[in-house]
C-alpha positions as CSV (number, residue, x, y, z in Angstrom):
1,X,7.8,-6.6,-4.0
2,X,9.2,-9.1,-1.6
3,X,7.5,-11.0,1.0
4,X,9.1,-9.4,3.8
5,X,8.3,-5.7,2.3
6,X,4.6,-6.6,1.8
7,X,4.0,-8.1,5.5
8,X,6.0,-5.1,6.9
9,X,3.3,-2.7,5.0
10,X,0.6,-5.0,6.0
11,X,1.4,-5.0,9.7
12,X,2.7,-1.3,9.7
13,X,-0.9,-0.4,8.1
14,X,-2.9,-2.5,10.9
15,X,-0.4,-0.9,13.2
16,X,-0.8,2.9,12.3
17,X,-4.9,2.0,12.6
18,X,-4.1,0.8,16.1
19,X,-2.1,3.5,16.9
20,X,-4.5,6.0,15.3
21,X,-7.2,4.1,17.3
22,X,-5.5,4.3,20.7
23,X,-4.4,7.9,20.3
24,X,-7.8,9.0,19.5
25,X,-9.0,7.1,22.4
26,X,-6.4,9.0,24.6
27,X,-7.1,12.5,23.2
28,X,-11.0,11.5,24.0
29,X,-10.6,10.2,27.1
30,X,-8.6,13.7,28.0
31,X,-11.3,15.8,27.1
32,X,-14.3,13.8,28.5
33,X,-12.3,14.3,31.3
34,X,-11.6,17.9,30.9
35,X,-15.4,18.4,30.3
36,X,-16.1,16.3,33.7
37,X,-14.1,18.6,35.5
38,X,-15.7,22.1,34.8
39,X,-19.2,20.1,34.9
40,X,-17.6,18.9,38.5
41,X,-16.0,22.1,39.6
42,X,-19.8,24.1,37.9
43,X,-22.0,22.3,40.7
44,X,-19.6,22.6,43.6
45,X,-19.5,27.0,42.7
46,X,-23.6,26.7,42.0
47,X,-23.5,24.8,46.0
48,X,-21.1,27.2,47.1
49,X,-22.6,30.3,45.9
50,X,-26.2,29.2,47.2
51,X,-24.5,28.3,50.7
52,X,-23.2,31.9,51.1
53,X,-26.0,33.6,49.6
54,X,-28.2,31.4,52.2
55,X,-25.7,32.1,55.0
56,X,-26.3,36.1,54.0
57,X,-29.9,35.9,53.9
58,X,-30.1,34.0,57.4
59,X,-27.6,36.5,59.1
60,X,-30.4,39.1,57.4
61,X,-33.1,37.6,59.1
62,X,-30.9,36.9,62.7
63,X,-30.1,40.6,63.1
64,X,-33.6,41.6,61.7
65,X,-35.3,39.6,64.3
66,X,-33.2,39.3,67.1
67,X,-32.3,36.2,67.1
68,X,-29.4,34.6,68.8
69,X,-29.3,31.1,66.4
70,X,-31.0,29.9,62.8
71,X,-31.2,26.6,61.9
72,X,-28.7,26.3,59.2
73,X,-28.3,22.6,57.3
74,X,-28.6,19.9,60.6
75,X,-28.1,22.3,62.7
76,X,-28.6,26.0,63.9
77,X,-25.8,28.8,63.8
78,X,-24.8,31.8,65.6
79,X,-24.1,34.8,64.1
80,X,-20.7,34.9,64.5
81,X,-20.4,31.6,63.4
82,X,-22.3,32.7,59.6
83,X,-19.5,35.2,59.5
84,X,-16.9,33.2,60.1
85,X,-18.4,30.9,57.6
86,X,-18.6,33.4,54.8
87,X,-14.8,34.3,54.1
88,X,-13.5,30.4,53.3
89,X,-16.7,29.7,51.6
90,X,-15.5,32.5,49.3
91,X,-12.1,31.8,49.2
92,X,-13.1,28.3,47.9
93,X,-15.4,29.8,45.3
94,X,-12.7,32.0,44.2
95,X,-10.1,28.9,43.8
96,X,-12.7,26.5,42.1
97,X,-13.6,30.1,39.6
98,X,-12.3,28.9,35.8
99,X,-12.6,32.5,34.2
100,X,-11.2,35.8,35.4
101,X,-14.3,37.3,35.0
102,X,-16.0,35.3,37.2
103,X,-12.8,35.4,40.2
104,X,-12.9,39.3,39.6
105,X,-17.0,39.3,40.4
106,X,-16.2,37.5,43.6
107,X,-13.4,39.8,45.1
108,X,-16.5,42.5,44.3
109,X,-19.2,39.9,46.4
110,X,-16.2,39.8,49.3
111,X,-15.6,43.8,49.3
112,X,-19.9,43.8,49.3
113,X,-20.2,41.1,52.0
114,X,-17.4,43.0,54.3
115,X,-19.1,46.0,53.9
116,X,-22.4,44.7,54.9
117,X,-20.8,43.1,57.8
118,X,-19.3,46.2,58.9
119,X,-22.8,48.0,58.9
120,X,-24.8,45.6,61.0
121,X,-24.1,47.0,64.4
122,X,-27.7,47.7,65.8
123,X,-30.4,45.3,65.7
124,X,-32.9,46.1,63.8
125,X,-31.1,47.4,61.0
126,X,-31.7,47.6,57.3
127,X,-30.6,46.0,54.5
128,X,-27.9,47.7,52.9
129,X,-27.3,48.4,49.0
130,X,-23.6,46.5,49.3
131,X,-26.2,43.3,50.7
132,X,-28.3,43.5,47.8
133,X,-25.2,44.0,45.7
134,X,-23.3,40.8,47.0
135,X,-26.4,39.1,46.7
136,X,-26.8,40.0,43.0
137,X,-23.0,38.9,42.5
138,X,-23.7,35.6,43.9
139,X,-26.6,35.2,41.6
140,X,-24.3,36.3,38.6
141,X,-21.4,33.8,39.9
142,X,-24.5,31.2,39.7
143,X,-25.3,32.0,36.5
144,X,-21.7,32.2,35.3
145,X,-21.2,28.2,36.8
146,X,-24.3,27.2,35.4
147,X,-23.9,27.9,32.2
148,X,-20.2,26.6,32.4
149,X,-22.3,23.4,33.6
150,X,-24.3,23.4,30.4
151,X,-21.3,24.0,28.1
152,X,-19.5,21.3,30.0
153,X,-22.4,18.6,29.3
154,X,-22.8,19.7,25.8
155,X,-19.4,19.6,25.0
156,X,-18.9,16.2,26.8
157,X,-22.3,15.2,24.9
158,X,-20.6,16.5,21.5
159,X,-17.2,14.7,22.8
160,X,-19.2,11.3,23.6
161,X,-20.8,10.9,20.1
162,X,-17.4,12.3,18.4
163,X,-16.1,8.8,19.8
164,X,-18.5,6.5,18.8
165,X,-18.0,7.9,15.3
166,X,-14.5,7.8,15.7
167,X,-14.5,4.5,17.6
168,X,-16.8,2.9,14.6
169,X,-15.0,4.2,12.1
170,X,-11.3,2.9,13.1
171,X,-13.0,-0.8,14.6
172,X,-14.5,-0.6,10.7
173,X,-11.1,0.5,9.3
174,X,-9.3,-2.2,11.4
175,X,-11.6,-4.9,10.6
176,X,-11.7,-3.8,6.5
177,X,-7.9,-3.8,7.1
178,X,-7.5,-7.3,8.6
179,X,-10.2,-9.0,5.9
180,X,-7.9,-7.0,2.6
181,X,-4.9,-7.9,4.5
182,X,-6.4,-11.7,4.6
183,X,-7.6,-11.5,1.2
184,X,-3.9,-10.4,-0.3
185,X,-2.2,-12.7,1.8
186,X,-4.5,-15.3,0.4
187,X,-3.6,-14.2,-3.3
188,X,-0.2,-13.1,-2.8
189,X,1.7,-15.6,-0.8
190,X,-0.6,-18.4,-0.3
191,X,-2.3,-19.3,-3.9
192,X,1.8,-19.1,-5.1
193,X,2.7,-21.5,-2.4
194,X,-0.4,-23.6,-3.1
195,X,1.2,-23.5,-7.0
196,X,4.4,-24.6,-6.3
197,X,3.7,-27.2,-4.0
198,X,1.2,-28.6,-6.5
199,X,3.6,-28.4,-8.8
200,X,6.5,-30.5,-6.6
201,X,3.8,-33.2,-6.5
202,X,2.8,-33.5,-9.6
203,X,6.9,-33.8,-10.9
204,X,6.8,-36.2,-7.8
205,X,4.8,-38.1,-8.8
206,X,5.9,-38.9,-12.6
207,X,5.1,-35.4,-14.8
208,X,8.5,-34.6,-15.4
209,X,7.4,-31.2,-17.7
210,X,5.6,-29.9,-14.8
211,X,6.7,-26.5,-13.9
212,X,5.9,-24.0,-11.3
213,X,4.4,-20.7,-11.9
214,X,6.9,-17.4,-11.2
215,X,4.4,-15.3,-9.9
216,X,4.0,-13.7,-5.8
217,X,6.6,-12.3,-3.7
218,X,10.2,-11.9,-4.6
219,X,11.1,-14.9,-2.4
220,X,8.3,-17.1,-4.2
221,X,9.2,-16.5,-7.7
222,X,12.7,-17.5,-6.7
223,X,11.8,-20.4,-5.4
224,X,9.6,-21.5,-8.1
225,X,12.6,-20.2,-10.1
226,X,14.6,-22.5,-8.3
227,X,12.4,-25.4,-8.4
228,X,12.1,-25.2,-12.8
229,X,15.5,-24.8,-12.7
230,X,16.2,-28.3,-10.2
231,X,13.4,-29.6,-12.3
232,X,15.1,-28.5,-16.0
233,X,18.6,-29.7,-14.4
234,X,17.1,-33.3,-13.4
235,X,15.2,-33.7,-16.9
236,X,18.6,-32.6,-18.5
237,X,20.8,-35.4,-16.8
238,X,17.8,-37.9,-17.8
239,X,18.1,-36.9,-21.5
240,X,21.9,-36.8,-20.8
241,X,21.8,-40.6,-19.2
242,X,19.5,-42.0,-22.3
243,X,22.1,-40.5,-24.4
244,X,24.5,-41.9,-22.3
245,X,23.0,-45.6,-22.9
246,X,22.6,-45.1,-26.5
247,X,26.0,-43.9,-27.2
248,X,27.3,-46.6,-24.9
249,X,24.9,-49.1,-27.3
250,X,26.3,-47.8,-30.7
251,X,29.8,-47.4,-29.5
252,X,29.8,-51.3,-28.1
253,X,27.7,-52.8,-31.3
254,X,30.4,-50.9,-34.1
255,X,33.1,-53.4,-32.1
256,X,31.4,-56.0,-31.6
257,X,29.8,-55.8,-34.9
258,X,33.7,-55.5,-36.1
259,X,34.6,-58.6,-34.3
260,X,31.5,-60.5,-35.5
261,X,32.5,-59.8,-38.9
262,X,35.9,-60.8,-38.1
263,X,34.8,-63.8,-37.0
264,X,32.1,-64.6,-39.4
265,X,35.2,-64.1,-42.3
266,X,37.7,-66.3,-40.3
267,X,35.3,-69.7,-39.7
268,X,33.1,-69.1,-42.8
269,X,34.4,-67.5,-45.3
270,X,34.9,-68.5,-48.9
271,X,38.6,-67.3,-49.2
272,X,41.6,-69.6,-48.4
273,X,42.5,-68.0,-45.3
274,X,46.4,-66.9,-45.5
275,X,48.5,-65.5,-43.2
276,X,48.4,-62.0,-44.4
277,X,44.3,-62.1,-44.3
278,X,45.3,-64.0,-40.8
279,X,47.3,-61.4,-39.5
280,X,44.7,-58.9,-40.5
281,X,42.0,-60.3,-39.2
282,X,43.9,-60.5,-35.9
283,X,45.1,-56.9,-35.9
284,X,41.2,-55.9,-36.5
285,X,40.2,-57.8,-34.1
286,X,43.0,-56.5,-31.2
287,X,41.8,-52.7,-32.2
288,X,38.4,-53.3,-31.5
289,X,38.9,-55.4,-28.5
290,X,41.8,-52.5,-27.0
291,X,38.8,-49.7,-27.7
292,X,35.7,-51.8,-25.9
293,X,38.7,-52.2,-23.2
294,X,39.2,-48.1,-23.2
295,X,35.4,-47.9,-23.2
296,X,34.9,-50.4,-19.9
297,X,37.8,-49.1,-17.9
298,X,36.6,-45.3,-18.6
299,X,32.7,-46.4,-17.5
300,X,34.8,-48.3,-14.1
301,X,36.6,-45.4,-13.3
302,X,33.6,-42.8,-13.8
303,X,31.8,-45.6,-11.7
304,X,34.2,-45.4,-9.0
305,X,35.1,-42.1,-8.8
306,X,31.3,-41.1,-8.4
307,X,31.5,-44.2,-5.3
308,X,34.7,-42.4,-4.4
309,X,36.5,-45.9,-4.3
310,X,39.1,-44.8,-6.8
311,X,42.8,-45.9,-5.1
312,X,45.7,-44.3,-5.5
313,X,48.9,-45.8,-4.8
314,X,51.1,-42.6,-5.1
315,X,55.1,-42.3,-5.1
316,X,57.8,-39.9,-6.3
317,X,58.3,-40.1,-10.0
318,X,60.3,-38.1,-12.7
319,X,57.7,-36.5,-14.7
320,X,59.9,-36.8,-17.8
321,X,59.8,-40.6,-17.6
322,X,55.7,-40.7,-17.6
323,X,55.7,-38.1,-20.1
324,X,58.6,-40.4,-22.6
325,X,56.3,-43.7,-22.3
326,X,53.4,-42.3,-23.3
327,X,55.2,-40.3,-26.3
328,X,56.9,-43.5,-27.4
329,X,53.9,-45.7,-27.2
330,X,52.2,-43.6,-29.8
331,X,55.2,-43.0,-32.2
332,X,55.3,-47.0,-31.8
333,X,52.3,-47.0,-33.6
334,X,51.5,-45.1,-37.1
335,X,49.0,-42.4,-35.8
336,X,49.8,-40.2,-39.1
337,X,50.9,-37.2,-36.9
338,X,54.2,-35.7,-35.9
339,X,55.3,-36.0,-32.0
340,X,57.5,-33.6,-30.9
341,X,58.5,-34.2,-26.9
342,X,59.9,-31.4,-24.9
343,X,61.8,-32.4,-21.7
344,X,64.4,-30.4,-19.2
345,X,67.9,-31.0,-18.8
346,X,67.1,-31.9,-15.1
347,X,64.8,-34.3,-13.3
348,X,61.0,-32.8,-12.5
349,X,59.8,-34.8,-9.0
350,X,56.1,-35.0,-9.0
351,X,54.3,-37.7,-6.3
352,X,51.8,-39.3,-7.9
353,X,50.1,-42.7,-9.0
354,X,52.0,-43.7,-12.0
355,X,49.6,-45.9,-13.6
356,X,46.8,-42.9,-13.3
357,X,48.7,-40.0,-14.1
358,X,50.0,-42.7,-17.3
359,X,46.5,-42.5,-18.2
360,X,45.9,-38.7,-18.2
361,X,48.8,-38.2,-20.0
362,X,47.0,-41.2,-22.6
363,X,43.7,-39.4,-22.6
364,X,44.7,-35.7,-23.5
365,X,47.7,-37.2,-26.3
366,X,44.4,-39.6,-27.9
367,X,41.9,-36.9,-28.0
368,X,45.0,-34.4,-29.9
369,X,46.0,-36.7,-32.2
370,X,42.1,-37.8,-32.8
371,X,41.1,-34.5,-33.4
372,X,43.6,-33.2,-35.4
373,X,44.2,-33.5,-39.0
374,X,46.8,-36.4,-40.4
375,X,50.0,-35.3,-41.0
376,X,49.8,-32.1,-38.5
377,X,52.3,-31.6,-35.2
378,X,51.3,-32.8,-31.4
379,X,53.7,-31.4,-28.7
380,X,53.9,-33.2,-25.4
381,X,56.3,-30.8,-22.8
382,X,57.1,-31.1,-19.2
383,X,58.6,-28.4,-16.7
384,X,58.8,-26.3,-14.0
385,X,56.7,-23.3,-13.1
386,X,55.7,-20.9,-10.2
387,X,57.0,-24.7,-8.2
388,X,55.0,-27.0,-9.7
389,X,55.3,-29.5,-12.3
390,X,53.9,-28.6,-15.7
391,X,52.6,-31.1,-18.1
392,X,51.3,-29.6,-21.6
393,X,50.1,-30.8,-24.7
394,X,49.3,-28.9,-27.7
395,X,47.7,-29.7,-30.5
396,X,46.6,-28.2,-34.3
397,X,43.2,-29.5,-34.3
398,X,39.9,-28.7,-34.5
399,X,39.3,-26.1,-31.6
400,X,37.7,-26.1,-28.8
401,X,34.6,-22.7,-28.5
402,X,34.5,-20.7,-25.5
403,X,30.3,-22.6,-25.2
404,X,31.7,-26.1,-25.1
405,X,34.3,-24.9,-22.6
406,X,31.9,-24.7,-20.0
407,X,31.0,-28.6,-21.0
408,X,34.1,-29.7,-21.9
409,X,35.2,-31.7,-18.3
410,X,31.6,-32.9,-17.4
411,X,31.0,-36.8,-17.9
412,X,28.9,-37.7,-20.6
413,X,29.6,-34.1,-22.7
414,X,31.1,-34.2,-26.3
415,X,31.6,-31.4,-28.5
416,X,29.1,-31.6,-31.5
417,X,32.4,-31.4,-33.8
418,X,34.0,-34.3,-31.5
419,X,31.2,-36.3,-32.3
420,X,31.7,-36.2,-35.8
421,X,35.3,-37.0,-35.8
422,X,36.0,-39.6,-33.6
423,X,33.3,-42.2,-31.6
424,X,33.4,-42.5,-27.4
425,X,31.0,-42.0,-24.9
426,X,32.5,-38.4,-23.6
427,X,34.1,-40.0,-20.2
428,X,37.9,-39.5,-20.6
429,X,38.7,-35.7,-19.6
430,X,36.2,-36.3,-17.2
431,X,38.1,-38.9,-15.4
432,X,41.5,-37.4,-16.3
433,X,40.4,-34.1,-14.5
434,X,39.1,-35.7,-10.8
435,X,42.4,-38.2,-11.0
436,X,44.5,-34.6,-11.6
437,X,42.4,-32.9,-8.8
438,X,42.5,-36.5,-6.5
439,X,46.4,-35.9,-7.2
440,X,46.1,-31.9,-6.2
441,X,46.7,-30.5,-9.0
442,X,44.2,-29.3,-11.4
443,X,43.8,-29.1,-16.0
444,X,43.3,-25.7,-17.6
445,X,42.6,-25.3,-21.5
446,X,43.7,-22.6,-24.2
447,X,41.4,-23.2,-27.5
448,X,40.4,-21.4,-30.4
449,X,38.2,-23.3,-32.8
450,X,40.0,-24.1,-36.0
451,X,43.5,-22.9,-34.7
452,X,44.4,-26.2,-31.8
453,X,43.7,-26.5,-28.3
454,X,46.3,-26.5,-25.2
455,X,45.6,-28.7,-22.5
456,X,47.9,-27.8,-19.3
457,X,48.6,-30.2,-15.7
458,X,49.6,-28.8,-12.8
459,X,50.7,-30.9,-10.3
460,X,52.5,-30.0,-6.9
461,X,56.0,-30.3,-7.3
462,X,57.8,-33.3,-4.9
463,X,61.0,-33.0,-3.3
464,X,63.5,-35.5,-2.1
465,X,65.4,-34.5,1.9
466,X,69.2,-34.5,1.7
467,X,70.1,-37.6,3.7
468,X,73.2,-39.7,4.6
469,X,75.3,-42.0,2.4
470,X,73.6,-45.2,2.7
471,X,70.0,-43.9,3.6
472,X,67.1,-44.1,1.5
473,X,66.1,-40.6,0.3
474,X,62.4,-39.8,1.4
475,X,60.5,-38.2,-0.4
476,X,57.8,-34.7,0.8
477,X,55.0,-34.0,-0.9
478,X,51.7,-32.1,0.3
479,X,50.0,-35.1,-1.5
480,X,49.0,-37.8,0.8
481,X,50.2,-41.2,0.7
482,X,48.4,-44.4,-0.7
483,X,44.4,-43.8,-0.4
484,X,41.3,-43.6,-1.7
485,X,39.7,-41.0,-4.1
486,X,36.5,-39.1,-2.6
């Protein structure tokens, strides 16, 4: 589970409590509310129903007794003013009623009360069964809104300690939330972190087999992934550098070991020296000193290139001529192979450094006729194709597998069967390739162990403008003219 995924479950978890926390809070504030009401609207029908059943008994006792006023609240009232008094009294009952029951029982207390009224005529007179009848209803609307009142308090009572539950349990919920979310945070995301940077400090500082532990979120275990695999990388180039230096030791001491011995034989030795041991001697000696001069200038140029100080002085060349010095400078020599040199009819332009693309063209004709067997074929062919300048040579050697491919152009990398047949430090087809790439081209390779290898340059083809009689052609080339190499 990623990072992101387990925070967003975290916070929506902590969020749903809040939400659940704030609905419940809503849906108990409504009916606290709802409860307050009917308590509210019970006391103001008890009040009302008292008022009118006091405003019947005083208009009783005013036409009973002849009087003209009764003291009624502050004051003292008429009897028409008690009858006007009665009808909005019940109207407001009526609208404040919350069952039909109860509204039905006060249209009967109205129909009683008007009834009444319409009997009192005479002083003196009796009270009249629709009196005692409205007074009864009154006393049923009473008990009707006080029991209402007492359902209301209970249920705002039940409603009041539902919350406290409710609001205990969620403050408990959110609380237990926040300390497991803490805790799994802690365990999850921040002990990994803690690892990994312990880890970066202890490679830091010198514990170059320290590794961090993949373990947390997705996004930790790929960067503790990504850290062993910076950390494998650097301790692979510092195994690749001290093999670097030793190689670079054993491949200087066999030379130098040749030329002490040559030396050693030519002041010292017991033999007459003659002309042929002379001649020898001095052939020995300008081998060695040609391959520690190979060996240098590769180690300068891997040196500069990596500075990106490498100069390049290019101009338009014919590809065939490049290709025909190097093929004649080896069939000069007796290199025990067969080179066959493959040229068009016509002249292939290419702009380029001379001297550098010389030594390409060196590097990839050495390394076929190192590593194939004496006596078998190395073809060196130039043309066109798809408008740029081809340069191949092929070889019957020993092969190249699909593995060491991968290898085969970085510095310091040599096939474990290249190893064996010829010595060097593995510098050349790296330096070959970023003078080719410098030059904007680039080298491909077709191999099959056992069968030969193919090694292709590409190189942008150059063009010369039609111009005048008399005026220097110029040549036009994407390649740049004369610079440096970054």
């Amino acid at each position: 589970m990623s990072l992101r995924a387990w925070l967003a479950a975290a916070i929506g978890l902590l969020a749903f409590l809040t939400l659940a926390a704030a609905i419940s809070l809503v849906v108990l504030t409504s009916v606290l509310d709802r409860s307050t009401k009917t308590l509210r609207d019970s006391v103001e029908g008890v009040r009302l129903a008292e008022e009118v059943e006091v405003g019947l008994l005083s208009h009783v006792r005013l036409v009973r007794e002849g009087l003209t006023t009764v003291p009624m609240g502050t004051g003292r009232a008429t009897r028409q003013e008690l009858e006007a008094s009665l009808r909005p009294q019940l109207d407001e009952l009526r609208s404040i009623a919350a069952t039909d029951t109860e509204r039905a029982l006060l249209e009967q207390v109205a129909r009683d009360i008007d009834v009444y009224l319409a009997r009192q005529g005479a002083r003196g007179a009796r009270q009249t069964p629709s009196l005692d009848a409205a007074l009864n209803g009154l006393e049923q609307v009473i008990e009707i809104n006080v029991a209402e009142a007492r359902d209301a308090r209970d249920q705002a009572v039940r409603t009041n300690r539902l919350a406290d539950i409710v609001g205990f349990a969620l403050g408990a919920l959110l609380l237990l939330g926040a300390v497991v979310v803490s805790v799994l945070l802690r365990r999850i995301a921040l002990q990994p972190l803690r690892d990994i940077s312990e880890a970066m400090r202890r490679f830091g500082s010198g514990r170059k087999r320290t590794r961090a532990p993949v373990a947390g979120p997705t996004e930790l275990r790929d960067m503790a992934r990504t850290f062993n695999e910076m950390a494998n990388s650097l301790a692979h180039q510092q195994d690749q550098q001290l093999a670097f230096l030793a190689g670079v030791a054993h491949e200087l001491r066999n030379p130098l070991s040749a030329l002490k011995l040559s030396t050693a034989l030519t002041g010292r030795g017991r033999a007459p020296l003659t002309p042929e041991r002379m001649e020898r001697t001095l052939a020995l000696v300008g081998r060695q000193v040609e391959r520690l001069d190979r060996m240098v200038g590769d180690l300068l140029d891997s040196t500069r290139i990596e500075a990106g100080k490498l100069e390049l002085r290019p101009e338009v060349r014919d590809a065939r001529e490049l290709a025909g010095e190097v093929v004649e400078l080896y069939r000069s020599g007796d290199s025990g192979h067969v080179l066959q040199l493959s040229l068009p009819d016509t002249p292939v332009l290419v702009r380029a450094d001379a001297a550098r693309l010389e030594q390409v063209l060196h590097n990839l004709v050495s390394n076929a006729l190192k590593y194939s067997p004496a006596g078998s074929r190395v073809d060196v062919a130039v043309r066109r194709e798809d408008g740029e300048v081809l340069l191949c040579v092929t070889d019957q050697g020993i092969g190249i597998s699909e593995e060491e491919k991968r290898l085969l152009f970085a510095p310091f990398q040599r096939a474990g069967n290249a190893r064996q047949r010829a010595p060097g430090v593995g510098l050349g087809l790296s330096v070959a390739r970023r003078i080719v790439e410098a030059h904007g081209g680039r080298i491909e390779v077709d191999s099959k162990p056992g069968v030969g290898s193919v090694f292709r340059v590409r190189l942008p083809l150059a063009s010369v403008e039609v111009r005048p009689p008399g005026e220097a052609p110029g040549p036009s080339s994407p390649v740049p003219p004369s610079g440096t190499l970054h």
